[in-house]
N, CA, C and O atoms as CSV, one atom per row, in Angstrom:
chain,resi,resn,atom,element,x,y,z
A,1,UNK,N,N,0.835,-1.182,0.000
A,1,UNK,CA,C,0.000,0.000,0.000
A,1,UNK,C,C,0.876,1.240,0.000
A,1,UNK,O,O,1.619,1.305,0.980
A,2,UNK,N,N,0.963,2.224,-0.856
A,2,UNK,CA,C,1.349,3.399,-0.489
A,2,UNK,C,C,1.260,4.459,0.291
A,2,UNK,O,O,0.715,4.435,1.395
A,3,UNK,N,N,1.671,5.242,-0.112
A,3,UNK,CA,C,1.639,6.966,0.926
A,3,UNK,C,C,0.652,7.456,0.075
A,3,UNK,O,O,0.433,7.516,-1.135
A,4,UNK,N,N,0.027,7.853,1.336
A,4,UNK,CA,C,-1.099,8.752,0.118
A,4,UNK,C,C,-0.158,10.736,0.538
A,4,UNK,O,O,0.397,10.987,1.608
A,5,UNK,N,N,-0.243,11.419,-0.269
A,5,UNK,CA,C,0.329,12.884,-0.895
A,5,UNK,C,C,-1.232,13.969,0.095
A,5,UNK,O,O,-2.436,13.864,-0.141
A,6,UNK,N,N,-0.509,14.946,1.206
A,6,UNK,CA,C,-1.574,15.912,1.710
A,6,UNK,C,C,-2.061,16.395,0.253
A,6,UNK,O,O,-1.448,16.226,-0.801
A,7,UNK,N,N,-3.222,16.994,0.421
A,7,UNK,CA,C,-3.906,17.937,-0.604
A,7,UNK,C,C,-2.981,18.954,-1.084
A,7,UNK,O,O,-2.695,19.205,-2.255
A,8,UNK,N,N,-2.506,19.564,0.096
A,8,UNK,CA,C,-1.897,20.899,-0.263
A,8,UNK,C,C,-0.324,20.307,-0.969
A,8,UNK,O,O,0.523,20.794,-1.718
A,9,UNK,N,N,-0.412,19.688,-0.630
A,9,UNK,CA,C,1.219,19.142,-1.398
A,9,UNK,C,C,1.089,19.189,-2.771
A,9,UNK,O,O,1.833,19.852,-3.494
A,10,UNK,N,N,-0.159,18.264,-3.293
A,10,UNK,CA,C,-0.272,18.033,-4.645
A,10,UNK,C,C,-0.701,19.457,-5.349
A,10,UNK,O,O,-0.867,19.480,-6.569
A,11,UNK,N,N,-0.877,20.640,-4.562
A,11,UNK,CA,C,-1.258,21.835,-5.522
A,11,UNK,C,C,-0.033,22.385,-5.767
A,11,UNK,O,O,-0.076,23.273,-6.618
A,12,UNK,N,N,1.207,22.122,-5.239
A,12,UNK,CA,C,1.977,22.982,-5.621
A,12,UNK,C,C,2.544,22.887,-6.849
A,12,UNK,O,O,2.246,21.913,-7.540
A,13,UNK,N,N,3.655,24.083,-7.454
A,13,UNK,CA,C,3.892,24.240,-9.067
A,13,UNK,C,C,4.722,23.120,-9.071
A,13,UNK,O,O,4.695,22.796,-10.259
A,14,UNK,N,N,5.455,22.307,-8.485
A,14,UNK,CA,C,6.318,21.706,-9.048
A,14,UNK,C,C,7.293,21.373,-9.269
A,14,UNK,O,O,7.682,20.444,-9.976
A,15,UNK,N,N,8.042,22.413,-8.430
A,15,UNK,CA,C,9.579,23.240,-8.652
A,15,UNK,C,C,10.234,22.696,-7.604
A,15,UNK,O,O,9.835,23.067,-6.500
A,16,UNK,N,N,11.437,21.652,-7.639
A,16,UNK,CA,C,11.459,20.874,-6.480
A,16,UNK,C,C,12.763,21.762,-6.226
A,16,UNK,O,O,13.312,22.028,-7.296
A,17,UNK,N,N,13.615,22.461,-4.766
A,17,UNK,CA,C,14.824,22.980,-5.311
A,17,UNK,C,C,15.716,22.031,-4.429
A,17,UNK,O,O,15.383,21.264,-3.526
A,18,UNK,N,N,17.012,22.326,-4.989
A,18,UNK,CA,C,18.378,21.282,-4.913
A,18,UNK,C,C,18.810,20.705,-5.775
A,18,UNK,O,O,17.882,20.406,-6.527
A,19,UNK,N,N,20.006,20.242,-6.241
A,19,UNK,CA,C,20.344,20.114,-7.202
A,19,UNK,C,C,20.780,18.596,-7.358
A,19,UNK,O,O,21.921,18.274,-7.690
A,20,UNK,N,N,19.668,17.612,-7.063
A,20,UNK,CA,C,20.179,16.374,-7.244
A,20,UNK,C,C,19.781,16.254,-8.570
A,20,UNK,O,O,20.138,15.243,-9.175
A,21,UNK,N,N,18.776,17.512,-9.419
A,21,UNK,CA,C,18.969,16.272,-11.149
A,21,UNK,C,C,19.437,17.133,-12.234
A,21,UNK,O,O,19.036,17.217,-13.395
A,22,UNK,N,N,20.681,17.966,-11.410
A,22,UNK,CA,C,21.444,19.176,-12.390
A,22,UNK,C,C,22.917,17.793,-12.779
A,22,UNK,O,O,23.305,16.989,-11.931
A,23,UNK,N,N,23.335,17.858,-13.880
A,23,UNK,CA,C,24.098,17.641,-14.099
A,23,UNK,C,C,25.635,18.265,-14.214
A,23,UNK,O,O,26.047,18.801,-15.243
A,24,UNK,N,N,26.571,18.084,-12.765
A,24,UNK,CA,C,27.347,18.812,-13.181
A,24,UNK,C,C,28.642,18.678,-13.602
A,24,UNK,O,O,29.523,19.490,-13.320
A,25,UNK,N,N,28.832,17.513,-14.383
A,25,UNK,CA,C,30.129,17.168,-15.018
A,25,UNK,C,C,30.471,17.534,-15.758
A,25,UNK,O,O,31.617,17.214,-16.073
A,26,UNK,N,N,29.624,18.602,-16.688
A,26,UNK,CA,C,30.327,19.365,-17.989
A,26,UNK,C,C,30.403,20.777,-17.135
A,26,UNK,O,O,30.062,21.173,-16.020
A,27,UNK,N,N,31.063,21.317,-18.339
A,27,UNK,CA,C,31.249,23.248,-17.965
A,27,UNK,C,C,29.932,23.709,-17.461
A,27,UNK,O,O,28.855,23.135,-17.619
A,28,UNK,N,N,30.185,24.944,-16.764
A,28,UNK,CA,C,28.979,25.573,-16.334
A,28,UNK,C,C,28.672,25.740,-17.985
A,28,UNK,O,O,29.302,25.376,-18.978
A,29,UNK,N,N,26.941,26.731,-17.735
A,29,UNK,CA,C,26.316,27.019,-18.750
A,29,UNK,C,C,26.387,28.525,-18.824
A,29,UNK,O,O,26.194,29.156,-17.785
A,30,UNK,N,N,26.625,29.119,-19.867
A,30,UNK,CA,C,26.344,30.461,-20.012
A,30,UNK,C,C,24.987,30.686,-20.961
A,30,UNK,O,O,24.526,30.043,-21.904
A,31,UNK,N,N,24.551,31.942,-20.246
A,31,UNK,CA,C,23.374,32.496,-20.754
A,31,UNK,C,C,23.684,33.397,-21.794
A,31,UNK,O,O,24.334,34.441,-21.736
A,32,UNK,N,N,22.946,32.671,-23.076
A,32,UNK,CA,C,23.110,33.247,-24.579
A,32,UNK,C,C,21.292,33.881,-24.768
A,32,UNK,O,O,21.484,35.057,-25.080
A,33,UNK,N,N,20.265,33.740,-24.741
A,33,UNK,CA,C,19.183,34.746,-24.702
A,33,UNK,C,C,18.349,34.379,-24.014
A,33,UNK,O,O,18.522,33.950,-22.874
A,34,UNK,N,N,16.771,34.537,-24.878
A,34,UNK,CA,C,15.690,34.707,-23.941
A,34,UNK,C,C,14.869,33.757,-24.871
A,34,UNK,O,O,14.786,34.166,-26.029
A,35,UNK,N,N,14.394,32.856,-24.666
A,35,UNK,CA,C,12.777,32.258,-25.438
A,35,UNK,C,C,11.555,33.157,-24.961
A,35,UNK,O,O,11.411,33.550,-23.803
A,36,UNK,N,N,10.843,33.381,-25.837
A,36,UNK,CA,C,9.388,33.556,-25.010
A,36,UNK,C,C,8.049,33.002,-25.703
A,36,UNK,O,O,7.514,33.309,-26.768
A,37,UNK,N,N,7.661,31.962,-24.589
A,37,UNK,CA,C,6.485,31.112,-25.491
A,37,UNK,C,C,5.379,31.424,-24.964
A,37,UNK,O,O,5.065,31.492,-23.776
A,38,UNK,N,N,4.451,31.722,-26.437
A,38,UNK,CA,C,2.638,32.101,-26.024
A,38,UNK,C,C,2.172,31.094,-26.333
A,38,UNK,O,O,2.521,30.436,-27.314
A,39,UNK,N,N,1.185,30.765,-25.440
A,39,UNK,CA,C,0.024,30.016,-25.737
A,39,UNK,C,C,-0.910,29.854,-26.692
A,39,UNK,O,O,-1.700,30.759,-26.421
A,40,UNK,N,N,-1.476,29.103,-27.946
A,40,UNK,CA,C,-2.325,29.900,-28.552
A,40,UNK,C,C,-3.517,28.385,-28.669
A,40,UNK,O,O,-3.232,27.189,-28.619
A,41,UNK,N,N,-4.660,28.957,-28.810
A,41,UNK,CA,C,-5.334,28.260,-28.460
A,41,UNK,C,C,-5.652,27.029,-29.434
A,41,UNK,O,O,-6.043,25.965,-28.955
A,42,UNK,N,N,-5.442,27.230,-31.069
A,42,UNK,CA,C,-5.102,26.174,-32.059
A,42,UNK,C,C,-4.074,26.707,-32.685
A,42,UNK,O,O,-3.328,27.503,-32.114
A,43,UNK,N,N,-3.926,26.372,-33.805
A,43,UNK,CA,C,-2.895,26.451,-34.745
A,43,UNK,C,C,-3.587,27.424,-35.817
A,43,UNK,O,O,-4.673,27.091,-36.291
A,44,UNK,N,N,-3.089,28.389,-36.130
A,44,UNK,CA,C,-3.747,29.487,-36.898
A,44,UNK,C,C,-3.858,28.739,-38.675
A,44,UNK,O,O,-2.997,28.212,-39.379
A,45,UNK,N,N,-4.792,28.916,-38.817
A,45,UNK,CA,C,-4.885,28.048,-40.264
A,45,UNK,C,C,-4.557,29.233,-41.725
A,45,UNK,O,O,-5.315,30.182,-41.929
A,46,UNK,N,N,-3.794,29.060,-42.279
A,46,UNK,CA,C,-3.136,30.394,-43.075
A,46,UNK,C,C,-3.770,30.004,-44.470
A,46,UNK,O,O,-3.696,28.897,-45.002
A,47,UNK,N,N,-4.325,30.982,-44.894
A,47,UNK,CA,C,-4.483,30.767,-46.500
A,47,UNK,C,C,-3.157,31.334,-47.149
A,47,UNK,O,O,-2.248,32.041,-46.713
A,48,UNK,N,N,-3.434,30.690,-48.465
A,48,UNK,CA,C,-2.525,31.398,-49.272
A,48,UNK,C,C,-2.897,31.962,-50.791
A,48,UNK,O,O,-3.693,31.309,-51.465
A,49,UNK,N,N,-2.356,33.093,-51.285
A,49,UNK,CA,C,-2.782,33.930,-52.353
A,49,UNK,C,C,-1.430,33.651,-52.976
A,49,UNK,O,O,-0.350,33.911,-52.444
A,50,UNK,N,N,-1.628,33.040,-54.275
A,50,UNK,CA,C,-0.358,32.800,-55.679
A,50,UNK,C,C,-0.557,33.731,-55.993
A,50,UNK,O,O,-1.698,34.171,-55.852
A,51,UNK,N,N,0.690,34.686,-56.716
A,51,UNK,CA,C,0.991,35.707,-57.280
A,51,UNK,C,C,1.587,35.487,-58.675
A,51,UNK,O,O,1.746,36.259,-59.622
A,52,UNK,N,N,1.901,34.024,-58.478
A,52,UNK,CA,C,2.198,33.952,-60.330
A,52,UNK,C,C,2.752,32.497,-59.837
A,52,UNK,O,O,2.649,32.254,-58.634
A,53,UNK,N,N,3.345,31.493,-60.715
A,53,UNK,CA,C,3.421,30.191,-60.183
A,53,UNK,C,C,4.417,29.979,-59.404
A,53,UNK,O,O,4.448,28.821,-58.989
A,54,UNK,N,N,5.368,30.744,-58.989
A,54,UNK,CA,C,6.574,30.708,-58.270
A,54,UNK,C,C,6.557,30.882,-57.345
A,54,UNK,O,O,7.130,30.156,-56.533
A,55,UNK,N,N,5.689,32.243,-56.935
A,55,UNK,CA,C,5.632,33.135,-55.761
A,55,UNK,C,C,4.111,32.690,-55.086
A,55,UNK,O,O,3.128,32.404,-55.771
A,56,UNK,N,N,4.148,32.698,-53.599
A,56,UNK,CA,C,2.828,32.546,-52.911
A,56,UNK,C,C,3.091,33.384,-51.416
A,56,UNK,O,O,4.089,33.396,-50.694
A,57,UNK,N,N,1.792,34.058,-51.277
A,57,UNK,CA,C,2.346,35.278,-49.546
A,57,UNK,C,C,1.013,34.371,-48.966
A,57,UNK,O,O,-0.111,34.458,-49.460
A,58,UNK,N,N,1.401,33.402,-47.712
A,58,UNK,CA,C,0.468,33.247,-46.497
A,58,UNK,C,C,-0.250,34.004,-45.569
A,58,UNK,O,O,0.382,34.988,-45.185
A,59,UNK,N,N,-1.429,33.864,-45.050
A,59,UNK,CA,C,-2.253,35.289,-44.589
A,59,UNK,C,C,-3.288,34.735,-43.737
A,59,UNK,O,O,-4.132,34.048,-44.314
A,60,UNK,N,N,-3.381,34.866,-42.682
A,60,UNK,CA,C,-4.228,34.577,-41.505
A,60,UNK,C,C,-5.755,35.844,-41.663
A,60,UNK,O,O,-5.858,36.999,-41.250
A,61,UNK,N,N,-6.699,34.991,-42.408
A,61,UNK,CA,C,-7.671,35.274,-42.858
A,61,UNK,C,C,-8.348,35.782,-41.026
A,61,UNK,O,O,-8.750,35.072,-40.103
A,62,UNK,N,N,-8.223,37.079,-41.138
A,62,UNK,CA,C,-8.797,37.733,-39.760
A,62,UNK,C,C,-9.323,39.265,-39.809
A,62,UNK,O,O,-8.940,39.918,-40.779
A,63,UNK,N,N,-10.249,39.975,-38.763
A,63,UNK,CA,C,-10.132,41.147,-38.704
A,63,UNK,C,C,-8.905,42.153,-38.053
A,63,UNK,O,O,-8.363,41.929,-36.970
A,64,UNK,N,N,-8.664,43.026,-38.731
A,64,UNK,CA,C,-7.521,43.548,-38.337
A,64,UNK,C,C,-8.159,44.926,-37.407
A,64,UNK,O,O,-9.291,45.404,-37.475
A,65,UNK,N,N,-7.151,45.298,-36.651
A,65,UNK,CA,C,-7.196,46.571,-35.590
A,65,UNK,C,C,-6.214,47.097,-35.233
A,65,UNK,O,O,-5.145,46.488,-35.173
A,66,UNK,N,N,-6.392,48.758,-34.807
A,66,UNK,CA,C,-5.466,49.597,-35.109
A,66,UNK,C,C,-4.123,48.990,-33.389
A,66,UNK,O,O,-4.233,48.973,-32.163
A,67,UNK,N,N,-3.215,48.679,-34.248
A,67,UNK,CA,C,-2.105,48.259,-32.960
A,67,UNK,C,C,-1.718,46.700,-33.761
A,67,UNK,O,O,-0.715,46.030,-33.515
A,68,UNK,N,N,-2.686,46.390,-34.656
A,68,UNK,CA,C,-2.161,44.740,-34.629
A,68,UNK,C,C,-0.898,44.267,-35.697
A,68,UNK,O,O,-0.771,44.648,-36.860
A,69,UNK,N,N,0.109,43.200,-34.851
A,69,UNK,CA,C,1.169,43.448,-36.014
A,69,UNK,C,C,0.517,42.568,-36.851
A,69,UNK,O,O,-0.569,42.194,-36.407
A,70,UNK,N,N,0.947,41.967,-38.289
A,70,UNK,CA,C,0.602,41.096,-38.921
A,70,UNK,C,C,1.935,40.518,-39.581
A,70,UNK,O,O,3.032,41.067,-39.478
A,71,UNK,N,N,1.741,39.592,-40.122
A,71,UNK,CA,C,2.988,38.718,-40.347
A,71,UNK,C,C,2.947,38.114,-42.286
A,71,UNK,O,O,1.888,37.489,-42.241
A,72,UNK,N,N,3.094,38.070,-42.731
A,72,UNK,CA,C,2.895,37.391,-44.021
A,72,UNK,C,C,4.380,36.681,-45.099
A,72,UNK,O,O,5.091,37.151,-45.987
A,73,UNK,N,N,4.289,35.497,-44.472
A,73,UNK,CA,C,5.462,34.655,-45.124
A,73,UNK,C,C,5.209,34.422,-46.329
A,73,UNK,O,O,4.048,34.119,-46.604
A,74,UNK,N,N,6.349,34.502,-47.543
A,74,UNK,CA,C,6.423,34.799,-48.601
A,74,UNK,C,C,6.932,33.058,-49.086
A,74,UNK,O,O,8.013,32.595,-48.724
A,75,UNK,N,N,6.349,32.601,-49.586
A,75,UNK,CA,C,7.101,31.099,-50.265
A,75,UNK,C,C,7.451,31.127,-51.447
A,75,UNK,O,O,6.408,31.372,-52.054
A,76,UNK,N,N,8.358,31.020,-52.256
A,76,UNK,CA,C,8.917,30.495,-53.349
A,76,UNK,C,C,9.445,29.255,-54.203
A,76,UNK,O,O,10.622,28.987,-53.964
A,77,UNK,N,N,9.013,28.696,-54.855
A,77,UNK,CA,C,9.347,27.350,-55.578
A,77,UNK,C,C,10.637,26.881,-55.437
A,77,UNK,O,O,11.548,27.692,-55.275
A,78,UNK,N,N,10.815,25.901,-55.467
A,78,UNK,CA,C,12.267,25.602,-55.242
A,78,UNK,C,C,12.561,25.184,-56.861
A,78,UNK,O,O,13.677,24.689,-57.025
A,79,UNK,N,N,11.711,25.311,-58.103
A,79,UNK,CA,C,12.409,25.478,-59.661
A,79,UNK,C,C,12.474,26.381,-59.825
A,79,UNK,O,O,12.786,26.675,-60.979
A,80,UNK,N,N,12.214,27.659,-58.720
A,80,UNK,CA,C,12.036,28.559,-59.973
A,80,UNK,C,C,13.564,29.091,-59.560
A,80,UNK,O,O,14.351,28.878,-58.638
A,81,UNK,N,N,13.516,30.329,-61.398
A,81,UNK,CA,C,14.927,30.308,-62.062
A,81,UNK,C,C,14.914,32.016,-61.242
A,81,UNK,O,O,16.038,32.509,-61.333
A,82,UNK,N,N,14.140,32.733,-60.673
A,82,UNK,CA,C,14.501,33.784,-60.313
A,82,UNK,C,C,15.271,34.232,-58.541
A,82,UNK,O,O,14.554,34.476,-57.570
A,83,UNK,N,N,16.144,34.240,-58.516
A,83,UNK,CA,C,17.088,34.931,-57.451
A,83,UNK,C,C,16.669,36.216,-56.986
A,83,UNK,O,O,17.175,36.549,-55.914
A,84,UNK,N,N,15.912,36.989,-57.491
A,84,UNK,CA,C,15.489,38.552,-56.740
A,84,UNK,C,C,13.909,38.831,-57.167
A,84,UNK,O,O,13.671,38.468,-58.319
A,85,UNK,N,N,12.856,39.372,-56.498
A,85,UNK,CA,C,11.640,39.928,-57.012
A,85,UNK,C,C,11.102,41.161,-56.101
A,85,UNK,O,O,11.215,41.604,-54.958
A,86,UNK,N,N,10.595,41.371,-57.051
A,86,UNK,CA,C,9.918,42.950,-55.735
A,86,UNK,C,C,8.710,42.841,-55.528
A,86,UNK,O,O,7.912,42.590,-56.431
A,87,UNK,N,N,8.364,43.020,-54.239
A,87,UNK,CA,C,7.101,42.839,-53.501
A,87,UNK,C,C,6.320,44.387,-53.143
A,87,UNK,O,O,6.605,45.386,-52.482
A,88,UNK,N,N,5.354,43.997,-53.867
A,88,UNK,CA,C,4.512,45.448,-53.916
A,88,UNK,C,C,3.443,45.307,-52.985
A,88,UNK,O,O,2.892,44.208,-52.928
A,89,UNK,N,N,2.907,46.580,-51.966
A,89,UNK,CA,C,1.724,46.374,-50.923
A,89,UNK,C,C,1.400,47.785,-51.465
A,89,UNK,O,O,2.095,48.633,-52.025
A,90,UNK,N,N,-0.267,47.724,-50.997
A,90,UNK,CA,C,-0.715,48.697,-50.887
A,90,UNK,C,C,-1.791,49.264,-50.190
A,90,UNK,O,O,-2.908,48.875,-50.530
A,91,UNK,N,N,-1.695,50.247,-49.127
A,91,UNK,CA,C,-2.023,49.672,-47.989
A,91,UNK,C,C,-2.955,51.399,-47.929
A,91,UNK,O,O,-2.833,52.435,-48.583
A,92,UNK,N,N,-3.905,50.947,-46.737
A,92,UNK,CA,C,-4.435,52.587,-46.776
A,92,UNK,C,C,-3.656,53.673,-45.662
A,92,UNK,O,O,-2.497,53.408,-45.345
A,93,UNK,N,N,-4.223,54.708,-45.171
A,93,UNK,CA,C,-3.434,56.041,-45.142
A,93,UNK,C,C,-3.373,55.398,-43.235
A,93,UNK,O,O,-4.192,54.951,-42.432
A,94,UNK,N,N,-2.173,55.653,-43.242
A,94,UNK,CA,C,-1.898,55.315,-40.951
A,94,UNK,C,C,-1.326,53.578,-41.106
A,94,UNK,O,O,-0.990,52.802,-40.211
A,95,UNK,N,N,-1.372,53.407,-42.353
A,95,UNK,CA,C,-0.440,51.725,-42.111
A,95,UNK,C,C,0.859,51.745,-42.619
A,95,UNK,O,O,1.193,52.316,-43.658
A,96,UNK,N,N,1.684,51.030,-41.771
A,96,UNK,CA,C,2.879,51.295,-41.692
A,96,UNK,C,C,2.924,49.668,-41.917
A,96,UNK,O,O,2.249,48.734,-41.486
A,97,UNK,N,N,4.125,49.792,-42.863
A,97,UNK,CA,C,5.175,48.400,-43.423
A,97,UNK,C,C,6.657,48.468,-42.975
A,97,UNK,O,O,7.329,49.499,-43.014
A,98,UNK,N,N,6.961,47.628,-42.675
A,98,UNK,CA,C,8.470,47.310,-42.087
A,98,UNK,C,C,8.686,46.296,-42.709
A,98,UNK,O,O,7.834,45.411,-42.622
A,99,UNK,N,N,9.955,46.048,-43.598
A,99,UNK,CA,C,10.500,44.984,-44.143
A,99,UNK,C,C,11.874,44.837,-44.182
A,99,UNK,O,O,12.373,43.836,-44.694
């Protein structure tokens, strides 16, 4: 028969401290940046608009509002013969593009 675990034990986060499951036979670790992970509640389902058979820009079919960034990944064929293209937007008056 086991131990049964108080209530309040089992609410806690988790975080056990001491260092019995640090490994420390290699070099310390140095801190190179930061991750930061959001939650999202599915997987955003992206359409995509062809621009000619080579080129395709992905686009999260949504309403937009003033503050929101937006994102639009650009795909290209892996035959095609062109190395450079120019990407034209056109956008109304208070929207700002960064590329």
């Amino acid at each position: 028969r086991g131990d049964c675990v108080r209530e309040d034990a089992r609410k806690s986060n988790g975080i056990r401290t001491g260092h019995s499951d640090m490994d420390e036979s290699g070099p310390p670790l140095q801190r190179i940046g930061s991750i930061f992970l959001y939650q999202t509640h599915r997987k955003p389902s992206l359409r995509e608009l062809r621009l000619d058979s080579s080129v395709a820009i992905h686009y999260i079919p949504k309403t937009v509002r003033k503050g929101d960034v937006l994102t639009f990944p650009v795909s290209i064929s892996r035959n095609s013969t062109e190395d450079r293209f120019t990407l034209r937007a056109k956008v109304k008056k208070g929207v700002n593009i960064i590329g």
